[in-house]
Structures are given as structure tokens and as C-alpha cells.
C-alpha atoms as an extended CHARMM CRD file, in Angstrom:
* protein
*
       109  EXT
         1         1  UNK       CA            -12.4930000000        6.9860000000        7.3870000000  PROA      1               0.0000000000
         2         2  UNK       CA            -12.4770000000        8.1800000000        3.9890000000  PROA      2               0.0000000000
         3         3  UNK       CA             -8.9850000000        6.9600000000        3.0100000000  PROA      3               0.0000000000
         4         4  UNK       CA             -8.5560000000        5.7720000000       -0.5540000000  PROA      4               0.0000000000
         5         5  UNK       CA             -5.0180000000        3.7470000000       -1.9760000000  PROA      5               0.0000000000
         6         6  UNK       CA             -3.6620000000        3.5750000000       -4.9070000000  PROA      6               0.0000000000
         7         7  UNK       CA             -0.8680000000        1.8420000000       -6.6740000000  PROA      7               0.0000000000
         8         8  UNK       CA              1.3770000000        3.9700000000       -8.8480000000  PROA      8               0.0000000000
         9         9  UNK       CA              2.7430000000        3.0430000000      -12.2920000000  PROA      9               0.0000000000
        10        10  UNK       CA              6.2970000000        1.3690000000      -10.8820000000  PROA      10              0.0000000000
        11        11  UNK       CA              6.8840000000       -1.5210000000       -9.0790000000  PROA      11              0.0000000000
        12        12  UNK       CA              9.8250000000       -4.0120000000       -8.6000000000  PROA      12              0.0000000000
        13        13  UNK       CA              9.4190000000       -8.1130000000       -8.3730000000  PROA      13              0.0000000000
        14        14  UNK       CA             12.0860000000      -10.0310000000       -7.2340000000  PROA      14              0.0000000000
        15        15  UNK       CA             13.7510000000      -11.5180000000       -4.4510000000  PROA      15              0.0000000000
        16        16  UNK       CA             16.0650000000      -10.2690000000       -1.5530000000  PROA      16              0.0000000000
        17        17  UNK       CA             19.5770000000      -10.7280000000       -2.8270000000  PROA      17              0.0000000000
        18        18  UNK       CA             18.4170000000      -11.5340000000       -6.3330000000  PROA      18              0.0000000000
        19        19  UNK       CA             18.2150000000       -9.8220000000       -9.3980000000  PROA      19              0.0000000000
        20        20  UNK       CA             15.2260000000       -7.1360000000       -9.5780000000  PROA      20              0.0000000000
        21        21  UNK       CA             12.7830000000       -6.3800000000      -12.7860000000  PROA      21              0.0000000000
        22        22  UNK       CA             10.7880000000       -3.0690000000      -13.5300000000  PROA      22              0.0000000000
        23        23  UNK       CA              7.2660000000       -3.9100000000      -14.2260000000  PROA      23              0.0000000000
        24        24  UNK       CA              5.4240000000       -1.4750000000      -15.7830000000  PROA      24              0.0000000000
        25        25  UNK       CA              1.5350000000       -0.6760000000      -14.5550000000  PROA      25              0.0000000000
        26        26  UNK       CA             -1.1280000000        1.3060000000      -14.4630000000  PROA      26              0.0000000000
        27        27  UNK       CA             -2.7450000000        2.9460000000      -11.2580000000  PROA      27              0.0000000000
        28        28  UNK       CA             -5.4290000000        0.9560000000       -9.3270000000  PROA      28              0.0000000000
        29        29  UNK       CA             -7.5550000000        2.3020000000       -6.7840000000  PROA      29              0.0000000000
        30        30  UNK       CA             -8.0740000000        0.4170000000       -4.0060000000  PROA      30              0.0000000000
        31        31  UNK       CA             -9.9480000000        0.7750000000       -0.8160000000  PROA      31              0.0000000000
        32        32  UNK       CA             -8.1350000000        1.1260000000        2.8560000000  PROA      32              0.0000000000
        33        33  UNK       CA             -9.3220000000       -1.2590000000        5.5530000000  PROA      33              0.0000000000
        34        34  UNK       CA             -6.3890000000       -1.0900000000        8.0310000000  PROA      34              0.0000000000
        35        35  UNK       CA             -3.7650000000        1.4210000000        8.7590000000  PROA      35              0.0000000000
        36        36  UNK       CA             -0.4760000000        1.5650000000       11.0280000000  PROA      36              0.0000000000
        37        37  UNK       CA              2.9150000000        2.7850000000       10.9760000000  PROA      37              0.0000000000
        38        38  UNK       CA              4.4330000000       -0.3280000000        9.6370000000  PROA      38              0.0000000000
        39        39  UNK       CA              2.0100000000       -1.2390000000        6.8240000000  PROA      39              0.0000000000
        40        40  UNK       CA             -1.7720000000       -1.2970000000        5.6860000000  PROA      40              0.0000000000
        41        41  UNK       CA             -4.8190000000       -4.0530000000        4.7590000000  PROA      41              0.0000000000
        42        42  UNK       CA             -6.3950000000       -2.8190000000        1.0100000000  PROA      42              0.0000000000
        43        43  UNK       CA             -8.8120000000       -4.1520000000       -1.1190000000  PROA      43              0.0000000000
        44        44  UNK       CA             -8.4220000000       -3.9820000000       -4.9050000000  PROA      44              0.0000000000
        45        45  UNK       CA            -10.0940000000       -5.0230000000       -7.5150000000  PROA      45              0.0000000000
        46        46  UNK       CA             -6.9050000000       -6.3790000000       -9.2770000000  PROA      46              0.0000000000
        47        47  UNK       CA             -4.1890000000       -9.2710000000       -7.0780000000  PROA      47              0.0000000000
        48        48  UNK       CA             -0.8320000000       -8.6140000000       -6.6570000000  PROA      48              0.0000000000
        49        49  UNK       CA              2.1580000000      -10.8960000000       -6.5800000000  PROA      49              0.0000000000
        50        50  UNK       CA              3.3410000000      -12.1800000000       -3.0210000000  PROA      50              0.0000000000
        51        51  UNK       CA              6.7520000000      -10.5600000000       -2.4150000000  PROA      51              0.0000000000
        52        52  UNK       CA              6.6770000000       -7.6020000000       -4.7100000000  PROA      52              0.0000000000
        53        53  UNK       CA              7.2200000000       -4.2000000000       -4.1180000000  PROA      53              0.0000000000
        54        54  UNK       CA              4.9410000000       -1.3320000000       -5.1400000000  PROA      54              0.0000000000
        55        55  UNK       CA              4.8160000000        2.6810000000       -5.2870000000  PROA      55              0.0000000000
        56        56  UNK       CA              1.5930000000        3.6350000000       -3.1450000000  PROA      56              0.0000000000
        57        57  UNK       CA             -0.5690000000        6.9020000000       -2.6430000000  PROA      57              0.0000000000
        58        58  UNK       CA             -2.5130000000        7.0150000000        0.4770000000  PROA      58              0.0000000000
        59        59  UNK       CA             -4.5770000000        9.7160000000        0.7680000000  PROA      59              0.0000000000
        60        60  UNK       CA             -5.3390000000       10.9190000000        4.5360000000  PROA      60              0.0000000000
        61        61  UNK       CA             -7.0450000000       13.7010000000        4.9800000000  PROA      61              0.0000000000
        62        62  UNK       CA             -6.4060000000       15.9540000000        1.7990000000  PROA      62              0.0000000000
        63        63  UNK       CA             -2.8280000000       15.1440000000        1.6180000000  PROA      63              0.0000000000
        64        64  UNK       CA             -1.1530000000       12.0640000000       -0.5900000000  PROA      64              0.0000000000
        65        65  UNK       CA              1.4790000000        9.9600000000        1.3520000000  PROA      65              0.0000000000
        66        66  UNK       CA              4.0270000000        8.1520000000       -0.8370000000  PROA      66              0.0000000000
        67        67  UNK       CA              5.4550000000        5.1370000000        0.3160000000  PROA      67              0.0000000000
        68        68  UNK       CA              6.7050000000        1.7480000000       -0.9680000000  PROA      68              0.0000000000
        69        69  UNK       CA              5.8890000000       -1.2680000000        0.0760000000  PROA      69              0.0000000000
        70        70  UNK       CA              5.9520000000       -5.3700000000        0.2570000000  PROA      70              0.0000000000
        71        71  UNK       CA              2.8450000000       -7.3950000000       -0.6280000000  PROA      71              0.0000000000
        72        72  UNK       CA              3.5740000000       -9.8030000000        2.3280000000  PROA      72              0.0000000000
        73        73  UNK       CA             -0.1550000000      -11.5200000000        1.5810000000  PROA      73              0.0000000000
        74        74  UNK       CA             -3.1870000000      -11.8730000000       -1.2250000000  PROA      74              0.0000000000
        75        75  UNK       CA             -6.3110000000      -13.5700000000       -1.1860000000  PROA      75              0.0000000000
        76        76  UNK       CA            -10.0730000000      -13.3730000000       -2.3620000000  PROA      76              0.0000000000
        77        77  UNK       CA            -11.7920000000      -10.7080000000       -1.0270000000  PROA      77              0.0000000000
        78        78  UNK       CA            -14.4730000000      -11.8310000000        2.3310000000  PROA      78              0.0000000000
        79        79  UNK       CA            -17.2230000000       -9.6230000000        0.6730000000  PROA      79              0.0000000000
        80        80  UNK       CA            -17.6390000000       -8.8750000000       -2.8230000000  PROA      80              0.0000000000
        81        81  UNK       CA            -14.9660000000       -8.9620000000       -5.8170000000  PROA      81              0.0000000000
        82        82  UNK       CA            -11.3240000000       -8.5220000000       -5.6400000000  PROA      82              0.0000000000
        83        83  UNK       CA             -8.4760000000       -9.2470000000       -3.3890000000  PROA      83              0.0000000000
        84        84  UNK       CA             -7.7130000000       -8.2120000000        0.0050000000  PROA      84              0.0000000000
        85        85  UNK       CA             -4.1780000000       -7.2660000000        0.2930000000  PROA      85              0.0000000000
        86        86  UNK       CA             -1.8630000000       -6.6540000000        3.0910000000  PROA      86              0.0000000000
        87        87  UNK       CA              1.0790000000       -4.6250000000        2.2930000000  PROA      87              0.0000000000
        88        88  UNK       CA              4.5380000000       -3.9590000000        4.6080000000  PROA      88              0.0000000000
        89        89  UNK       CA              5.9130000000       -0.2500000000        4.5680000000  PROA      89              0.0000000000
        90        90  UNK       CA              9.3100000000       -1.0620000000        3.1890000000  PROA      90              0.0000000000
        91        91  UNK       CA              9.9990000000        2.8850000000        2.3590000000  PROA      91              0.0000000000
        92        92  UNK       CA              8.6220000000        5.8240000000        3.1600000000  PROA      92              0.0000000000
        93        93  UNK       CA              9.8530000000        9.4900000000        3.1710000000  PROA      93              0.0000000000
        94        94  UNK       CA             11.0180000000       11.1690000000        6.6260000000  PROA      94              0.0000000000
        95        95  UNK       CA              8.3640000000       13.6660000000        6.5290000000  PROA      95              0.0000000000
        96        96  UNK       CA              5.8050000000       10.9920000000        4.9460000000  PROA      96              0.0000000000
        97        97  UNK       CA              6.4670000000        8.7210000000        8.3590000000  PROA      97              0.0000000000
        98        98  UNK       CA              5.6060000000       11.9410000000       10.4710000000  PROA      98              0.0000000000
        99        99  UNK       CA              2.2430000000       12.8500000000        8.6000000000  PROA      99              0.0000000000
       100       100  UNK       CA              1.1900000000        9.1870000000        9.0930000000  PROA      100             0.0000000000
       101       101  UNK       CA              2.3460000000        9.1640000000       12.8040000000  PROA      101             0.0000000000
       102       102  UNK       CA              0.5790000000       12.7120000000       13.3000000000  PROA      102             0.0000000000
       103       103  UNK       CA             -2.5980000000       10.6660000000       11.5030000000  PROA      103             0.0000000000
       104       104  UNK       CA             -2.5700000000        7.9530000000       13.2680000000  PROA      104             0.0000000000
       105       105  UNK       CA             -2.6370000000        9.9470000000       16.7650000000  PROA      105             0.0000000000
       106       106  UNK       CA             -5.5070000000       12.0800000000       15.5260000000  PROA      106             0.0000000000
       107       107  UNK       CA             -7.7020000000        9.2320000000       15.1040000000  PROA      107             0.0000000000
       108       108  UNK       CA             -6.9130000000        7.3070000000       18.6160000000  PROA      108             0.0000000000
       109       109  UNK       CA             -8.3980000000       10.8820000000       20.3520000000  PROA      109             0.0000000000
């Protein structure tokens, strides 16, 4: 699978109920390990903060996917530098969910 991630240049930390702050980054690529419908394992050269929210691209075959999601955990990497990083969908387009679904099904035939 030649999948690629990458962060966008938004993202939101804070907790539920609490008061949220716009943090302002750069885009990182990162490499796809695990996909579903509900979130995605990445590995990235860069950590990110438990519990905050980021814009990512997912690129699956020759289309970009925008969703947002939670970084529910972050640790070194098994192999090699960086951080592996497992992400919960949190938002994600209509149309978006469908082209992952359709994805998804493609790959289990």
C-alpha cells in the first residue's frame, strides 16, 4: 500500500468541555501503517501531543481524504526514528467517509 499522511497546518489542543487553542504548524509527512473507518496507526518523524486534534491528508489511491482527528496514543517508533502514532477519526466529510469505506472494501477483495 502506497498510502502516505500528512498533517495540515491547523490543529486544536485542549480538553473536552474546556477551553480550545489554535496551534499553528507546518505539514509533516508521515507514513501509514494501519487503516480503518474509525481511525489510522502513522509514523512520523515529529510526536504529537496525547489528546489533540489535527487536520489530516490521506492519500489513497490518487485522491486526498481530509479528515480530523484525536491523537489517542504516541510513543517511540519499534524500528528506526520517530514516533508511531495512533490517531481517532473525530471528523470527516460525508463523501470523505464513503471514499474510505469504498477503499477499504477494495483492498479486503
Amino acid at each position: 500500500m502506497r498510502s502516505t499522511s500528512a498533517s495540515s497546518s491547523r490543529s486544536w489542543s485542549g480538553s473536552a468541555g474546556g477551553s480550545r487553542e489554535e496551534v499553528r504548524r507546518g505539514q509533516v509527512p508521515a507514513r501509514l501503517l494501519d487503516l480503518s473507518v474509525g481511525g489510522a496507526l502513522l509514523v512520523q518523524r515529529t510526536a504529537l501531543e496525547v489528546g489533540a486534534i489535527h487536520d489530516f491528508a490521506i492519500e489513497l489511491g490518487g485522491q486526498t481524504l481530509w479528515v480530523q482527528a484525536e491523537v489517542r496514543h504516541c510513543r517511540a517508533a519499534e524500528r528506526g526514528a520517530g514516533y508511531q502514532i495512533g490517531v481517532e477519526f473525530v471528523g470527516i466529510a460525508p463523501h470523505d467517509q464513503r471514499r474510505l469505506r469504498d477503499y477499504l472494501k477494495g483492498r479486503e477483495g
